[in-house]
C-alpha positions in Angstrom: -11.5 -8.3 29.8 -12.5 -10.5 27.2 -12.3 -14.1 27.5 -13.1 -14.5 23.4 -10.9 -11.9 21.9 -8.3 -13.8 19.9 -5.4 -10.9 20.7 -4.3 -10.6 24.5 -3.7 -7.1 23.5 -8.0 -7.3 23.7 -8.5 -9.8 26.3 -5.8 -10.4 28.8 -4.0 -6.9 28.7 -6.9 -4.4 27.8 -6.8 -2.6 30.8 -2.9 -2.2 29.5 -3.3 -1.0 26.7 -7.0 1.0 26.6 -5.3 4.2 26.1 -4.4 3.5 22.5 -7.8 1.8 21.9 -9.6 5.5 21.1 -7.1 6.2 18.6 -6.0 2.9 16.9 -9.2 0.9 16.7 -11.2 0.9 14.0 -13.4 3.2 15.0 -10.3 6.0 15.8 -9.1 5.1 11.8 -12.6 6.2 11.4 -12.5 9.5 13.5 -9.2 10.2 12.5 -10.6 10.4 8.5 -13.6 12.2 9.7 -11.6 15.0 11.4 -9.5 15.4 7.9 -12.7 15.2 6.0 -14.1 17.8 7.7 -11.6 20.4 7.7 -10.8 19.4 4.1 -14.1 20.9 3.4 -14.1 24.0 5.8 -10.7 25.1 4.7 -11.9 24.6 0.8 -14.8 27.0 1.9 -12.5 29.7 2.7 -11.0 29.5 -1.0 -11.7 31.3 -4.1 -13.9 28.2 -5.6 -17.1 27.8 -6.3 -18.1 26.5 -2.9 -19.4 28.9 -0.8 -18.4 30.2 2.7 -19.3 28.3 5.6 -20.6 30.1 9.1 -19.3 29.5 12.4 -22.3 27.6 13.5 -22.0 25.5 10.3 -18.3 24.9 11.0 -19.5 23.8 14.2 -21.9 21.4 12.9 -19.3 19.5 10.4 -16.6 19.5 13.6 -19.8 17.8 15.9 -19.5 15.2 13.6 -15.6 14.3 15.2 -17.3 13.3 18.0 -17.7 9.9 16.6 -19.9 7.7 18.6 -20.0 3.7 18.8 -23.6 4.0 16.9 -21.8 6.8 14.1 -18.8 4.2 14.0 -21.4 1.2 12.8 -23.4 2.7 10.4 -19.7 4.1 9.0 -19.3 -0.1 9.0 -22.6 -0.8 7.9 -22.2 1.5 4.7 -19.3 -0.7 3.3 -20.3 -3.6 4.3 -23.8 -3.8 4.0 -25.7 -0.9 3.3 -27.5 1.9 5.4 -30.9 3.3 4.1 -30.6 3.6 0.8 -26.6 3.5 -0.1 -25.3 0.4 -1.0 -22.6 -1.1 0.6 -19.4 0.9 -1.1 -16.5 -2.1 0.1 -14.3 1.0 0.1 -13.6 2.2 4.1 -12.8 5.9 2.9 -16.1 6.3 0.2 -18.5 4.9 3.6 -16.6 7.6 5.4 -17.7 10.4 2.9 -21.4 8.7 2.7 -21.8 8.9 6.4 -20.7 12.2 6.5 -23.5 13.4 3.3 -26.0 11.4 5.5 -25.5 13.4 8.2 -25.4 16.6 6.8 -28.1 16.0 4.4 -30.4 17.8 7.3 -28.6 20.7 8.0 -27.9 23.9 5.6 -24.9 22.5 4.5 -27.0 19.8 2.3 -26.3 22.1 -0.9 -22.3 21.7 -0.6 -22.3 17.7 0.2 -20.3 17.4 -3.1 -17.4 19.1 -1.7 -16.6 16.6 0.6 -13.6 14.4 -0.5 -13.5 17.4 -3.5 -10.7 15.8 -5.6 -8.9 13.4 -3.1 -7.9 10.0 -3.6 -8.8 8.2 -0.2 -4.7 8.1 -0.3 -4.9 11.9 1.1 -7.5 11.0 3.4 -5.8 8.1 4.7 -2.7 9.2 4.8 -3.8 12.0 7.0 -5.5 10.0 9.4 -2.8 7.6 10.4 -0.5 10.9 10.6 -2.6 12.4 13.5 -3.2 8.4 14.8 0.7 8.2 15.0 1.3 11.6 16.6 -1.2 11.1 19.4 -0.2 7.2 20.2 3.3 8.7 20.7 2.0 10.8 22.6 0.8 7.9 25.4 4.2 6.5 24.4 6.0 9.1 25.6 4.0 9.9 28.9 4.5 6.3 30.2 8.0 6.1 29.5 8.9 9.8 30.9 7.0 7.3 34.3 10.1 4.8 33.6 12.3 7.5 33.5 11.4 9.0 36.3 11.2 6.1 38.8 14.8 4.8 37.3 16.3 8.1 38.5 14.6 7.7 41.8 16.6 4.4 42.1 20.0 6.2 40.7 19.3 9.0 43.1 18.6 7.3 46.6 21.6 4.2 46.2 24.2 6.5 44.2 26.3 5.7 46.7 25.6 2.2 47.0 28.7 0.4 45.8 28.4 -2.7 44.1 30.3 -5.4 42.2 30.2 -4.5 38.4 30.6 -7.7 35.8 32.3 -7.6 32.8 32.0 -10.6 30.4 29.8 -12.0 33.5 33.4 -11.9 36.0 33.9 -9.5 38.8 35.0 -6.0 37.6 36.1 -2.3 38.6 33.3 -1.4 41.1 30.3 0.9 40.4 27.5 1.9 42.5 24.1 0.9 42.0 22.8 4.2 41.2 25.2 4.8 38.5 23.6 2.1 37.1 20.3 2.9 37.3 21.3 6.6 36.1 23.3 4.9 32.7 19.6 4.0 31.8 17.8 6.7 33.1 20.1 9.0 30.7 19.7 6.5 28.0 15.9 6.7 27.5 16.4 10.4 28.2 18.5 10.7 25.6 15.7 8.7 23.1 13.0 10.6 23.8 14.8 13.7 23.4 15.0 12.5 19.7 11.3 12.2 19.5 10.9 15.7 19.9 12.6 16.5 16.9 10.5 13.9 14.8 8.3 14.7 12.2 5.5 13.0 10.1 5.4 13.6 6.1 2.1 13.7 4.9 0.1 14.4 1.4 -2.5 16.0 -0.3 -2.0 16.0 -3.6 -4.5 13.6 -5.6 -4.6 10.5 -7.2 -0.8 10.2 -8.6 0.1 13.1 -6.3 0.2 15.5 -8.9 -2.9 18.0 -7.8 -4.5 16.9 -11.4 -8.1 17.0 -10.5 -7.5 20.0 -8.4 -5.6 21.7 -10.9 -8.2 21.2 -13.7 -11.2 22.2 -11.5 -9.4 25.5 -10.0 -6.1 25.9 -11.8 -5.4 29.5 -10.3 -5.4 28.4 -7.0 -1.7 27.7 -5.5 -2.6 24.5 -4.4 1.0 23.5 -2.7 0.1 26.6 -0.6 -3.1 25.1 0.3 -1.6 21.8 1.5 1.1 23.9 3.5 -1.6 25.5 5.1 -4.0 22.9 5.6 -1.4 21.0 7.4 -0.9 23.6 9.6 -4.3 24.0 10.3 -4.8 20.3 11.4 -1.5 20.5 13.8 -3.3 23.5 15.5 -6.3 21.9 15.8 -4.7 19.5 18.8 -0.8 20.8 19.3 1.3 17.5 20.3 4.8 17.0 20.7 5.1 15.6 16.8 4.0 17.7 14.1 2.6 16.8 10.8 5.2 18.3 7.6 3.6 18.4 4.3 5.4 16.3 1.6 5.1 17.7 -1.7 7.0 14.6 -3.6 4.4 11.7 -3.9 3.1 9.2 -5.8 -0.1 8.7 -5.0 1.0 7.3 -1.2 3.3 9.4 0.9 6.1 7.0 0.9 6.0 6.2 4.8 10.1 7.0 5.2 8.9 9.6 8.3 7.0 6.7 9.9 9.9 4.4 9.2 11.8 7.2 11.4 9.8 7.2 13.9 9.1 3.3 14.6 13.0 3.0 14.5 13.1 5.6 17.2 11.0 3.4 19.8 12.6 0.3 18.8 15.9 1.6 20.3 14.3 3.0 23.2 12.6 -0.3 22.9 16.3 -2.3 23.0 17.2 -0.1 25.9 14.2 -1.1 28.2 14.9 -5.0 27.1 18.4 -4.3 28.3 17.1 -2.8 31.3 14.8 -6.2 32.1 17.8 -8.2 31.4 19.4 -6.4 34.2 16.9 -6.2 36.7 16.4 -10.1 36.1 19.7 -10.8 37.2 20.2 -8.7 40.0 16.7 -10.5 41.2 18.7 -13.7 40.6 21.4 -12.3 42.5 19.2 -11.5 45.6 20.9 -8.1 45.5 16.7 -6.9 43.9 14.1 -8.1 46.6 10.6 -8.7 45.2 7.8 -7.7 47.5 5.5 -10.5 48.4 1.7 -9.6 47.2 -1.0 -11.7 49.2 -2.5 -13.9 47.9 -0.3 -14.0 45.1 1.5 -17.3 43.7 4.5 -17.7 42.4 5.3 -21.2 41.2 2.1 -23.5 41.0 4.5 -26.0 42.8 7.2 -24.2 44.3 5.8 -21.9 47.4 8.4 -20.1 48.3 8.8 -18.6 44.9 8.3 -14.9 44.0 9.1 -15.1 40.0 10.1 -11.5 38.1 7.8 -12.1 36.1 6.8 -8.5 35.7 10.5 -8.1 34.1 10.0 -11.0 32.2 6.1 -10.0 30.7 7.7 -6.6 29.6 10.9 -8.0 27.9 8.7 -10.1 25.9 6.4 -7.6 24.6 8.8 -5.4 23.6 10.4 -8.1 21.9 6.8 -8.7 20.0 7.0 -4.7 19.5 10.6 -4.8 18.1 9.6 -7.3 15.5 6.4 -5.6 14.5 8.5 -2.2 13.9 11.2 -4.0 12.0 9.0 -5.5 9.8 7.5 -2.2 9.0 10.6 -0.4 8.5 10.9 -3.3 5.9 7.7 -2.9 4.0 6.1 0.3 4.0 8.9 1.9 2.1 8.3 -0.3 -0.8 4.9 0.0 -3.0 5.0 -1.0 -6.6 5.2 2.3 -9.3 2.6 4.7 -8.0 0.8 2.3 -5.7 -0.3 -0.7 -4.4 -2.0 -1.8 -1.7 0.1 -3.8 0.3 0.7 -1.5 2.7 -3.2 -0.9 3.6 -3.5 -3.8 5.9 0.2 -3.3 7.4 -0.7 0.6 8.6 -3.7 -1.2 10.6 -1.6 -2.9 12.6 0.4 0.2 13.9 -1.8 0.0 17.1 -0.7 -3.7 18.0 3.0 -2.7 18.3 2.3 0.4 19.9 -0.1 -1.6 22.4 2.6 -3.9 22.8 5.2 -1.4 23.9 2.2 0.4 25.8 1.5 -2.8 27.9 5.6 -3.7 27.9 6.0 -0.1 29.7 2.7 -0.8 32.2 4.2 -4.2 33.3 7.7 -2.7 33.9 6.7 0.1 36.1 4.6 -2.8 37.9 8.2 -4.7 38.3 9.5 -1.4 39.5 6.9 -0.9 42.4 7.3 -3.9 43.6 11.1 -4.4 44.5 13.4 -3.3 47.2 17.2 -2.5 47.0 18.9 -5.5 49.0 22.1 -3.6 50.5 23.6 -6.1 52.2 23.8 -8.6 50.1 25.1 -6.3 47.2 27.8 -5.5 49.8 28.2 -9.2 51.1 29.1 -9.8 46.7 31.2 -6.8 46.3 33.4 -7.7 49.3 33.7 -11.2 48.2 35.8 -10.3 45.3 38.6 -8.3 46.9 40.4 -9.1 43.5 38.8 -6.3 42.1 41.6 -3.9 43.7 44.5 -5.0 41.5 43.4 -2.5 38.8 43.8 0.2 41.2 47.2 -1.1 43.1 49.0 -1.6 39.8 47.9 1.9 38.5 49.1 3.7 41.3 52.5 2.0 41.2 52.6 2.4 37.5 52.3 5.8 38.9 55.4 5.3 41.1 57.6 3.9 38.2 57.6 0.5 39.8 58.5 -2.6 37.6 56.0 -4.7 36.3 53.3 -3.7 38.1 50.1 -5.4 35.9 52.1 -8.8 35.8 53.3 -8.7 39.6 49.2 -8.4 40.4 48.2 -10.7 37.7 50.5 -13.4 39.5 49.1 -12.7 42.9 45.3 -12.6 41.5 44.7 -14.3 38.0 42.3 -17.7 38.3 42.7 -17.7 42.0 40.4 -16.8 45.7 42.6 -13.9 47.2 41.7 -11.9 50.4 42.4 -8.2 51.8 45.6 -9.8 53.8 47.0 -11.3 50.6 47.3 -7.9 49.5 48.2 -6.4 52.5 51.5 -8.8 52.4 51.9 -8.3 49.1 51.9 -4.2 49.9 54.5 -4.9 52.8 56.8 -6.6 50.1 56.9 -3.7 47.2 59.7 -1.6 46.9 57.5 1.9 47.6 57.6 4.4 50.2 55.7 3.6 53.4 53.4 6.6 52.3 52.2 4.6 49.3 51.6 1.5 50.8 49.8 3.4 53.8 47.7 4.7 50.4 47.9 1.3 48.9 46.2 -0.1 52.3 43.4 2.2 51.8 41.9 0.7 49.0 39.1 -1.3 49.7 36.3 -2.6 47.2 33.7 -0.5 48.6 35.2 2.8 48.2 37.2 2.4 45.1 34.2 4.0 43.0 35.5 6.5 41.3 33.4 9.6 40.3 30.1 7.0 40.5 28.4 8.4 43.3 29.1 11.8 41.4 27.9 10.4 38.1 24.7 8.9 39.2 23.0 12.4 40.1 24.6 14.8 37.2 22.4 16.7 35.8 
């Protein structure tokens, strides 16, 4: 951990969030552009052009060069910032990639077809590329960690499906549920998110400068060169299958408009919303005593207050979602603006992709924490549940709607509305309806822990 870096995300939560820090930091941008460089130029090898073909062992030398090391990633930094050898410093991050890569393979056979590389690209296509693949494999970690969520939620639903419990409505005592019912609504929820993942895809382009295939066109202008970007597309989403897949867009200025990445940030911010709702809920069952935290020794809850365990694991991942949720939204609100073909506005908002996804990442980390940490407090969940016998009216007053009795919803109302009733008050109201004794025996029955419905059934359904 770093005590300097300015960013928790760097200091305080690193260990968090170091499974995004290959592909979002700087030096992952810089990998990322490398990898599209370099099959850029192997797939323009295997065209009719004037660049010749490429051997395996020279296709293997390029594809080395994705193996970008800390020492590759500074002199990549050095060349636009400063200079390396005898390039001066470019102050352009995609021209220092295609310098390091010429330096590299000045020393090889490929030395005669260094001009090839970034052969009519704007650093647009390059880019754009890049944060494609970036986004597919952070959503990949994404995805891992919350199929852990899931997974533990539906642990929960399955062992206390039949746990009854008192369910709250508007905060006041409702229709019972069962505690694994509740776990399972969330459990299906997230499920359900995810499952739209799945289905996403990322545009990206390849089409020059204003997204027209101009310089391509005028170099080679009998080469189908939408075919090309089909196919090159292809190649990269074979080159590392993940559960997103790049999709070529053939309508550009010279940026892909981001709408796909809009898409997809909007698709973790509601799975996002779920898991804050989630928080909420396991905060106030803690509250409630009816969620036990385990005590950790050692461990301090309140700097003054000893006998405190805080949820504060619940609490840490509610907020960086929160962070998360903002981050997304504003995204969703810039990138699909950029003035006539381009501007560059959007350059310094793409590089902070990793920072929401880090914040989710860590958001997911601390809520698992929460989640290995707490016990299912049975009693007292009972102990509430039967302290609200009210909750019963809605099923007497059904079943003698059932019966054709008068007034049934306003005779309970009367005996229940703003006031502390018990098990005998109904009982004695029972003995006075005007029923059959074998639907007040059925009336008697009723009791707040097994009026549940179909929640026990509900909580495991596939």
């Amino acid at each position: 951990m770093s005590l300097n870096s300015i960013s928790p995300i760097d200091g305080r939560y690193e260990k968090a969030s170091s499974a995004l820090a290959p592909i979002f930091s700087e030096r992952g941008l810089m990998r990322y552009r490398v990898i599209v460089e370099g099959e850029y130029l192997i797939a323009l090898s295997e065209l009719k052009t004037k660049l010749r073909k490429l051997s395996d062992k020279e296709k293997k030398i390029i594809r080395d060069l994705y193996d970008l090391s800390k020492k590759d990633a500074q002199v990549i930094c050095d060349i636009e910032t400063k200079g390396y050898k005898s390039i001066k410093a470019t102050d352009h991050d995609v021209k220092a990639v295609e310098y390091f890569m010429k330096e590299r393979l000045s020393g090889t056979t490929l030395k005669d077809v260094l001009e090839w590389i970034h052969f009519g690209l704007t650093s647009e296509d390059t880019n754009n590329l890049a944060y494609g693949l970036m986004l597919r494999d952070g959503t990949e970690i994404l995805i891992k960690k919350l199929k852990e969520i899931i997974k533990e939620i539906a642990k929960l639903a399955q062992t206390h499906k039949s746990l009854p419990m008192l369910a709250r409505t508007h905060g006041q005592p409702a229709t019972p549920t069962t505690f694994g019912k509740e776990m399972k609504v969330f459990a299906q929820r997230l499920e359900r998110g995810i499952n739209h993942l799945f289905g996403q895809k990322i545009l990206v382009k390849l089409n020059g400068a204003t997204g027209n295939y101009n310089a391509h066109v005028v170099a080679f202008p009998n080469i189908n060169w939408l075919n090309f970007t089909k196919t090159f597309i292809a190649r990269l989403n074979n080159l590392e299958p993940k559960i997103l897949r790049l999709e070529p867009n053939l309508y550009t200025t010279q940026i892909e408009p981001h709408d796909s990445y809009v898409e997809l940030f909007d698709r973790f911010k509601r799975l996002n919303n779920m898991l804050i709702d989630f928080n909420q809920d396991m905060w106030r069952y803690i509250s409630d005593d009816w969620i036990v935290q385990k005590p950790a020794e050692g461990t301090v809850g309140s700097s003054t207050m000893p006998h405190k365990i805080n949820p504060i694991k619940f609490e840490n991942s509610e907020g960086n979602l929160g962070i998360a949720n903002s981050m997304f939204e504003f995204f969703g609100r810039k990138l699909p603006i950029s003035r006539l073909q381009r501007d560059l506005s959007d350059s310094t908002v793409q590089r902070n992709f990793g920072v929401a996804f880090a914040h989710s990442l860590i958001a997911y980390e601390y809520l698992l924490k929460g989640l290995s940490k707490i016990n299912v407090n049975k009693n007292k969940i009972l102990e509430a549940l039967n302290s609200h016998p009210e909750v019963i009216a809605e099923a007497i007053q059904t079943i003698l709607r059932r019966e054709g009795a008068e007034f049934p919803y306003e005779k309970l109302k009367e005996l229940t509305r703003g006031k502390k009733v018990t098990m005998q008050d109904f009982s004695n109201f029972i003995d006075n309806l005007k029923v059959s004794d074998k639907v007040k025996k059925e009336l008697k029955k009723i009791t707040p822990e097994n009026y549940i419905g179909l929640a026990s059934k509900l909580a495991t359904l596939k």
